[in-house]
C-alpha positions as CSV (number, residue, x, y, z in Angstrom):
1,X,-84.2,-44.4,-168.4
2,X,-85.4,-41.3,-166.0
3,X,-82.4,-38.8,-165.3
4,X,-82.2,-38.0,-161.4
5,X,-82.7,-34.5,-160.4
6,X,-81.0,-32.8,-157.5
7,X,-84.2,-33.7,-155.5
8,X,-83.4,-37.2,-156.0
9,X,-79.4,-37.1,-154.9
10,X,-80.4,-35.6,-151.8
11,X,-83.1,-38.1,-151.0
12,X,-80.8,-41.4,-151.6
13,X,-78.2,-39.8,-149.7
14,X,-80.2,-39.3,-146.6
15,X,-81.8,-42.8,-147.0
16,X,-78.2,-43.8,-147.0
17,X,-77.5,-42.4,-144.1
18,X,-80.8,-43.7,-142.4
19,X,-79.4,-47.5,-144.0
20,X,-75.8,-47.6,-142.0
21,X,-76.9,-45.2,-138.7
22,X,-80.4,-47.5,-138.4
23,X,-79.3,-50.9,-140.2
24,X,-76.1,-50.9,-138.5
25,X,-77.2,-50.4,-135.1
26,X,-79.9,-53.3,-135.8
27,X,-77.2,-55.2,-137.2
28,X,-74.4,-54.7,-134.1
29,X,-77.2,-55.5,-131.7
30,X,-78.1,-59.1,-133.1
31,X,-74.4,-59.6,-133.2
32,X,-73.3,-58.3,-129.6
33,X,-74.0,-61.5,-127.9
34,X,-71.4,-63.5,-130.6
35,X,-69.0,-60.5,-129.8
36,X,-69.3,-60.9,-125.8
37,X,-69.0,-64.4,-126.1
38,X,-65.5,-64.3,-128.3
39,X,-64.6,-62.4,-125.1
40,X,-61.8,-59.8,-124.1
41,X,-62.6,-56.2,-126.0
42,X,-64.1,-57.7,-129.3
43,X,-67.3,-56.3,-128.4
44,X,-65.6,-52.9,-127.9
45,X,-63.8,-53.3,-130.7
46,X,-66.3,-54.1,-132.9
47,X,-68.5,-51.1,-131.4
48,X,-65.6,-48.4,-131.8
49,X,-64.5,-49.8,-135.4
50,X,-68.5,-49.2,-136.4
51,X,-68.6,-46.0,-134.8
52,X,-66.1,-44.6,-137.7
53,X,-69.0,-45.7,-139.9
54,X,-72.4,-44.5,-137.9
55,X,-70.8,-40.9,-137.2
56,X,-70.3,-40.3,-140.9
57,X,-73.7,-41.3,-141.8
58,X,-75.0,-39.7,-138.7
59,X,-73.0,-36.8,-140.3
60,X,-74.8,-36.5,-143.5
61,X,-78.4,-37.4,-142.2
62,X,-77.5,-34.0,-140.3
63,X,-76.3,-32.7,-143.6
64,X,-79.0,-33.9,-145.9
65,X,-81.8,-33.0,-142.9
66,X,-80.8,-29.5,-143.4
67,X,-80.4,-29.2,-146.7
68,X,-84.0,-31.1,-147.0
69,X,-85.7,-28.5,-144.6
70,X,-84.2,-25.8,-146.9
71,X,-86.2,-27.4,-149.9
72,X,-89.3,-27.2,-148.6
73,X,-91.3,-23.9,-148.2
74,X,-91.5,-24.7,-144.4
75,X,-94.3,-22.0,-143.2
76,X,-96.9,-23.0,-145.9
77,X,-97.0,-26.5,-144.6
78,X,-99.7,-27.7,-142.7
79,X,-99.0,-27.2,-138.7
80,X,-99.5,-30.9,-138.3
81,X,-96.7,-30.9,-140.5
82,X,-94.4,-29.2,-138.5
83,X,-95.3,-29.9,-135.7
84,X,-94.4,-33.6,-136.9
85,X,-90.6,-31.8,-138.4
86,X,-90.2,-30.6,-134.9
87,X,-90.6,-33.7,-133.2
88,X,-88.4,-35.4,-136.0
89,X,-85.9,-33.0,-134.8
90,X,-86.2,-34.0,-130.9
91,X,-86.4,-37.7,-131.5
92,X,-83.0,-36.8,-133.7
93,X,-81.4,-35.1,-130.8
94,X,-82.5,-37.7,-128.5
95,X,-80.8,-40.5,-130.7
96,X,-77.4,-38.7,-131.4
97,X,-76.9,-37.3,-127.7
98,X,-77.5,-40.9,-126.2
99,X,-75.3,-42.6,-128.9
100,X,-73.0,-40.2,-128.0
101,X,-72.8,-40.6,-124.1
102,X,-73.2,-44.4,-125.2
103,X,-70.0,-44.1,-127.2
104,X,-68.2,-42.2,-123.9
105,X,-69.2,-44.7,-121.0
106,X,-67.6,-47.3,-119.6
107,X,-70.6,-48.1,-117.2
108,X,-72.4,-51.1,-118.2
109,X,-76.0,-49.6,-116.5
110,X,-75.7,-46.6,-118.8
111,X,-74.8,-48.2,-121.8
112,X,-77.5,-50.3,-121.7
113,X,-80.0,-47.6,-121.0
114,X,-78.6,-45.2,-123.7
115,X,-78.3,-47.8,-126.2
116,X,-81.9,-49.1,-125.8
117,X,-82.9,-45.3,-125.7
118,X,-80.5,-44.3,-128.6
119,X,-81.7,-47.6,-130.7
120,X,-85.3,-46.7,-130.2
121,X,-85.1,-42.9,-130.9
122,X,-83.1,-43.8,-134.2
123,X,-86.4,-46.3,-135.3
124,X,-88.7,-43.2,-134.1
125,X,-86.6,-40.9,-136.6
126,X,-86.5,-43.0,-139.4
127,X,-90.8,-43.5,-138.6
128,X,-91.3,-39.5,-138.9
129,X,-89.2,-39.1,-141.8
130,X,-90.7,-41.9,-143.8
131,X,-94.1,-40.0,-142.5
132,X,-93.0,-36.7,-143.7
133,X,-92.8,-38.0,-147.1
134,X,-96.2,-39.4,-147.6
């Protein structure tokens, strides 16, 4: 059986993180019109009690982001390279800040405009990292 290296650790725990912030924002979607239908706040509810979940893995795909950016020898990559990184980065910023005014609104317009844009930026993330790796 291979042993994992450190290399490896930091990989599966970013994918983690991509899994739960991506998956369960896929997964809360297909379910949202079940939740509206069982009425009163179980939507919300649902939504907050997830949060709990998608801020920690948002957390560490911060965390393991870093930490994979400190692994690489950044300036002797090709500029297509990080040119593609810096992107990453915006598309990243893009996705937390709109799940964050998302998690903060109470206005049904700009929920569904920062969920949609949040949803979308978190796919275009998860797209430029898997790129980054080939």
């Amino acid at each position: 059986m291979l042993s994992p290296e450190l290399d490896t650790v930091r990989l599966w725990l970013h994918v983690l993180g991509a899994t739960v912030w991506v998956g369960g924002q896929i997964v809360l979607l297909s379910l949202l019109p079940v939740l509206r239908d069982a009425g009163g706040t179980v939507a919300r509810d649902a939504a907050r009690a997830w949060n709990r979940v998608a801020w920690a893995a948002f957390a560490l795909l911060l965390v393991t982001g870093i930490w994979n950016l400190f692994e690489i020898s950044f300036s002797d990559r090709s500029t297509a390279y990080q040119v593609t990184v810096f992107v990453k980065l915006l598309v990243v910023a893009v996705a937390g800040g709109s799940a964050a005014v998302h998690s903060l609104t109470a206005s049904r317009k700009v929920l569904a405009i920062t969920g949609a844009l949040g949803g979308l930026a978190s796919l275009g993330a998860l797209w430029l990292g898997v790129l980054l790796r080939s």
